[in-house]
C-alpha positions in Angstrom: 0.0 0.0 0.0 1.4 3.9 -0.8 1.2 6.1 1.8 -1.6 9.4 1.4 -0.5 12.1 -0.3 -0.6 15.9 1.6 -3.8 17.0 -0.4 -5.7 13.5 0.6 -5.0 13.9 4.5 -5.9 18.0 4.1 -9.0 17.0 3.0 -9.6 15.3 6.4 -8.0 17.8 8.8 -9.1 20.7 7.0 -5.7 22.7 7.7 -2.6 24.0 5.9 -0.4 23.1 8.6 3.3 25.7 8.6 6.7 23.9 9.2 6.9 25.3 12.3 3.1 23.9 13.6 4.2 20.3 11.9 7.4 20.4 14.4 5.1 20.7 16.9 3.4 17.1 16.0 6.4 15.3 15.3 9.2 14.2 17.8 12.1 16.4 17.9 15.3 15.1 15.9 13.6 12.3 14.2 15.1 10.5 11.3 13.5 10.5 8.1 13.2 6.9 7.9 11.2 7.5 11.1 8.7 9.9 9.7 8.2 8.1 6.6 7.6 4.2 8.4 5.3 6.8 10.6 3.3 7.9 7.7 3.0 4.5 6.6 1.7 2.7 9.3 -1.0 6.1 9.7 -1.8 5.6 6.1 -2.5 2.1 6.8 -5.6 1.7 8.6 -6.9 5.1 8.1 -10.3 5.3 9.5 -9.0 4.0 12.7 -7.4 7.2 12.9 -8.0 9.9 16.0 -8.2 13.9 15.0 -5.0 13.8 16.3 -3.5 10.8 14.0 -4.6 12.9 11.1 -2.9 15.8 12.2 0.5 14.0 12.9 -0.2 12.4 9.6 -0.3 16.1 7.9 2.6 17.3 9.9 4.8 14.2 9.0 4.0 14.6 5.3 4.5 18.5 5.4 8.2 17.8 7.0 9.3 15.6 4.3 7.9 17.3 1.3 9.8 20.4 3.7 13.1 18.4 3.3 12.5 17.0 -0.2 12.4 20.7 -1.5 15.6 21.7 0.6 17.6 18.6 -1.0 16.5 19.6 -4.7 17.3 23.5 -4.2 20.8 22.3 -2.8 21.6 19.8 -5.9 20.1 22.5 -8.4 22.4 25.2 -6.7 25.2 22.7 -7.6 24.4 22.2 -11.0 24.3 26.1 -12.3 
């Protein structure tokens, strides 16, 4: 099974959560491994999530698409 995309789980929460309000939801210094095995297993058995669930869901997808954009600038930076 693929983990929910952002859009899918904002459709549920009904919020546009910052960077700085997804730190809030996930553990500080975790690994990305950690957040993405996180997302799965949320993405999982969905409607057994809580309100909360969904908004830990949000805030670990928010994170990574957070770092996926910081690791693209840096190798496009490279390249020019």
């Amino acid at each position: 099974m693929k983990p929910m995309k952002l859009a899918e789980v904002r459709e549920h929460t009904g919020r546009h959560l910052t960077i700085e309000e997804a730190a809030q939801y996930v553990s500080q210094g975790q690994s990305e491994t950690v957040t993405r095995n996180q997302v799965c297993a949320l993405s999982l058995h969905s409607w057994l999530n809580s309100a909360t669930d969904w908004l830990r869901l949000e805030a670990c997808l928010v994170l990574l698409a957070h770092k996926r954009r910081q690791k693209s600038r840096a190798v496009s930076s490279r390249i020019r």
